[in-house]
Backbone bond lengths (Angstrom), bond angles and torsions (degrees), N, CA, C in turn:
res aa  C-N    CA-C-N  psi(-1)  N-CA   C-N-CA  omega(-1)  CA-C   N-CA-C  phi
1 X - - - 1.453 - - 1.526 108.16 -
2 X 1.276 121.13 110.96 1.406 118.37 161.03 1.858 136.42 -30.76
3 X 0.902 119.48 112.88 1.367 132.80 -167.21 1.338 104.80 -23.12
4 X 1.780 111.96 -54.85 1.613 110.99 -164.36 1.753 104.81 -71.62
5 X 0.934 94.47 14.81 2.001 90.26 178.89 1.468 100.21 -128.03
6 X 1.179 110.36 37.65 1.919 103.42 -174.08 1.571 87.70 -105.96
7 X 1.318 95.55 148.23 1.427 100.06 179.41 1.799 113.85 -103.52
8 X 1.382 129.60 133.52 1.213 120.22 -176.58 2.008 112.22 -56.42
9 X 1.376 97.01 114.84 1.766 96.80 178.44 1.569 100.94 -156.37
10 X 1.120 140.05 -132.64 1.362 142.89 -141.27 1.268 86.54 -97.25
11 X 1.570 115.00 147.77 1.107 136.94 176.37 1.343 129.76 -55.09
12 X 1.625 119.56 -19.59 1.177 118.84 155.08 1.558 112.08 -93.45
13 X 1.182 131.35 30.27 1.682 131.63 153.96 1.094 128.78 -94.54
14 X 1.457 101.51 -8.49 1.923 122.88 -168.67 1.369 99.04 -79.45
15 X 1.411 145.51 177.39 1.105 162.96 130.49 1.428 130.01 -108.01
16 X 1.252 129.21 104.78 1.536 129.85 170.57 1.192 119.63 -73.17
17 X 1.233 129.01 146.96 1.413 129.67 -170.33 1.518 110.88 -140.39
18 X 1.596 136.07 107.70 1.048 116.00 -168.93 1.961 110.10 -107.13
19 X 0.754 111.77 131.93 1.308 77.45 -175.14 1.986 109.23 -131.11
20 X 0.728 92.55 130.65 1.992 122.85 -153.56 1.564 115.19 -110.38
21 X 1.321 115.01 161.51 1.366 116.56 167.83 1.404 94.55 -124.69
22 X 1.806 123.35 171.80 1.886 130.70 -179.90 1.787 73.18 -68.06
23 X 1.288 90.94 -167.87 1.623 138.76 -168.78 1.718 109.60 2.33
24 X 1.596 112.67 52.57 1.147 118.15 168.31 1.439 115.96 -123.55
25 X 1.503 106.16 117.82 1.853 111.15 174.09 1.400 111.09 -46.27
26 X 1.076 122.11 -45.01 1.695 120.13 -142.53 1.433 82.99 -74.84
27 X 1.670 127.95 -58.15 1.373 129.24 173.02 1.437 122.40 -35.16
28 X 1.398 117.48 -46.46 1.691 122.68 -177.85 1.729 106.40 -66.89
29 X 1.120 112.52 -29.08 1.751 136.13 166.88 1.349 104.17 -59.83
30 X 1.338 110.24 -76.89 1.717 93.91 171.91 1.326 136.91 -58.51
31 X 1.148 109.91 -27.25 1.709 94.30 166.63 1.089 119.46 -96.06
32 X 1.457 130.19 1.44 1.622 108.52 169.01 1.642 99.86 -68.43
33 X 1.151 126.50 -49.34 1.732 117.21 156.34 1.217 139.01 -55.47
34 X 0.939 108.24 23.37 1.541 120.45 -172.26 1.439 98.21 -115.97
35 X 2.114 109.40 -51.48 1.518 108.96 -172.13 1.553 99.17 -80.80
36 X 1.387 129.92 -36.31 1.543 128.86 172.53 1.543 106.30 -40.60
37 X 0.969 121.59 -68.65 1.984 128.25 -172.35 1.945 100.24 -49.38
38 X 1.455 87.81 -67.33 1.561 113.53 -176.79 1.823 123.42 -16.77
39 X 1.494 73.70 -62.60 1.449 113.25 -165.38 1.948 100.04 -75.45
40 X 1.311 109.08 -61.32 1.774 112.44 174.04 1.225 111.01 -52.93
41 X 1.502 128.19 -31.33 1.423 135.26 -172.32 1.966 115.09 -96.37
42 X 1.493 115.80 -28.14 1.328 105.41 149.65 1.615 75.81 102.40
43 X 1.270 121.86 12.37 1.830 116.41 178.02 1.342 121.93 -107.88
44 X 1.467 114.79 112.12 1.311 128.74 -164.67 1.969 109.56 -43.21
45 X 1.187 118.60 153.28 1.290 102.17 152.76 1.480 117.84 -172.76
46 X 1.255 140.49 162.25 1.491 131.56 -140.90 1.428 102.66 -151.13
47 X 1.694 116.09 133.10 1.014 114.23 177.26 1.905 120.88 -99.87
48 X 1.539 99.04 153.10 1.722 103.98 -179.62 1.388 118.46 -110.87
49 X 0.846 137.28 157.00 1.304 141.37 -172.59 1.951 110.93 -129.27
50 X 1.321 113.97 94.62 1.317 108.03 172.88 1.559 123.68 -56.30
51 X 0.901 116.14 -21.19 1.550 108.05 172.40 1.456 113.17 -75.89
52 X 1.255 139.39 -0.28 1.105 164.52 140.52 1.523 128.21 -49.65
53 X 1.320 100.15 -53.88 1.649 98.94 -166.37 1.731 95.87 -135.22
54 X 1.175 120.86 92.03 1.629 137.09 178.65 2.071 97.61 -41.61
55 X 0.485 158.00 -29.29 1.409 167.91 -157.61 1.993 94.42 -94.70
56 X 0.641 106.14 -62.27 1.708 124.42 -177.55 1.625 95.50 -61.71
57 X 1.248 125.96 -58.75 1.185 129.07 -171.64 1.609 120.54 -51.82
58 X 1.826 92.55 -48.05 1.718 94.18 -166.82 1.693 106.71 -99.31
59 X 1.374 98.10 10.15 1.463 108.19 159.38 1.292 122.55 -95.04
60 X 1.289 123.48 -34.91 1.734 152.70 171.34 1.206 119.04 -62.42
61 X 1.453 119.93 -65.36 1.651 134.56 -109.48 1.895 79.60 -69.10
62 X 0.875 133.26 -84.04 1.776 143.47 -167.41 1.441 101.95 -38.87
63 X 1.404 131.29 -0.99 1.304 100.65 -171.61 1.806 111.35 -147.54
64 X 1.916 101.79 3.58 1.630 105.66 177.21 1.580 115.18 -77.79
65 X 0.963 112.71 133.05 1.347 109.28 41.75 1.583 123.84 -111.30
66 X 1.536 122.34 126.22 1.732 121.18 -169.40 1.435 90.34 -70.01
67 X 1.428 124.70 -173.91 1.577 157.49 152.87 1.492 104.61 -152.84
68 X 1.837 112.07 103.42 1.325 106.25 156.89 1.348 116.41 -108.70
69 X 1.035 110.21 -179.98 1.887 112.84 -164.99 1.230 87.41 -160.83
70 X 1.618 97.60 110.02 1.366 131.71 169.50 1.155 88.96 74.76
71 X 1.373 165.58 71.83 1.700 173.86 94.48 1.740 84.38 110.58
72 X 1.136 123.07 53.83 1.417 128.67 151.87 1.391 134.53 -101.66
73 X 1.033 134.70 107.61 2.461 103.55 -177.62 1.500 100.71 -41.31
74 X 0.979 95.53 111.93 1.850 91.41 156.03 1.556 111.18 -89.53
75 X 1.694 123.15 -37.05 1.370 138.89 -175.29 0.957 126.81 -155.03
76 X 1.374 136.98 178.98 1.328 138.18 157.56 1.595 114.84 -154.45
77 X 0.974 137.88 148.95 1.566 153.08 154.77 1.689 101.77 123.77
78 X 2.047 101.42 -71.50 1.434 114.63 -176.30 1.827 94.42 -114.95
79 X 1.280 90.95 147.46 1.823 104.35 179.31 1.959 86.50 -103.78
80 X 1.291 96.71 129.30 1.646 97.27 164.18 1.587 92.80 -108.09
81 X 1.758 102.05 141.30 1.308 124.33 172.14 1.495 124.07 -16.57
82 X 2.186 81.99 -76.78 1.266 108.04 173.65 1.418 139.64 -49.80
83 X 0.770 112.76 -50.28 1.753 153.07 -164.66 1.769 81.58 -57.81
84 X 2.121 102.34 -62.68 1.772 87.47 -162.13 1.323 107.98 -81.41
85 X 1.827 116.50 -12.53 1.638 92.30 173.38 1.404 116.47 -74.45
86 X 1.171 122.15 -33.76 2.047 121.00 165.20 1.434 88.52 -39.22
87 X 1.290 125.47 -68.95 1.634 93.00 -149.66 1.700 120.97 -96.58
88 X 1.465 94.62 32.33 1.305 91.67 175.40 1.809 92.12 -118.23
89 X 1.467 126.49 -14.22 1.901 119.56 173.65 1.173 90.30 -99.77
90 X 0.945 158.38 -25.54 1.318 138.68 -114.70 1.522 97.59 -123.70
């Protein structure tokens, strides 16, 4: 089922989405919090690569690293802990 039709319910129904470029800190930053939350909470989540997919890029490029949840922005630059476990129980 595509992300934008996921319905908010148990923490393993959610989907995280990070989406990143290679040789960026702020990106290697977000996902060690991404798999920390992720990973304690049992919620799948998959990484993108804008240099990859031109669509991602000229939607992206100024502001990855993104985090959407459930094909939403949840963030961009810094992922706070908290912030994504609220919105991944909550």
């Amino acid at each position: 089922m595509s992300p934008l039709f996921r319905r908010k319910g148990a923490p393993q129904e959610r989907l995280v989405t990070l989406i990143r470029k290679p040789g960026c800190h702020l990106c290697d930053d977000a996902q060690a919090v991404i798999e920390k939350v992720c990973g304690e909470l049992g919620v799948p989540w998959e990484g993108r690569d804008i240099t990859e997919d031109r669509a991602l890029h000229d939607q992206y490029w100024e502001q990855i690293p993104v985090v959407l949840v459930d094909g939403e922005q949840h963030t961009f630059w810094r992922v706070d802990e908290g912030r994504l476990r609220r919105a991944l129980t909550g």
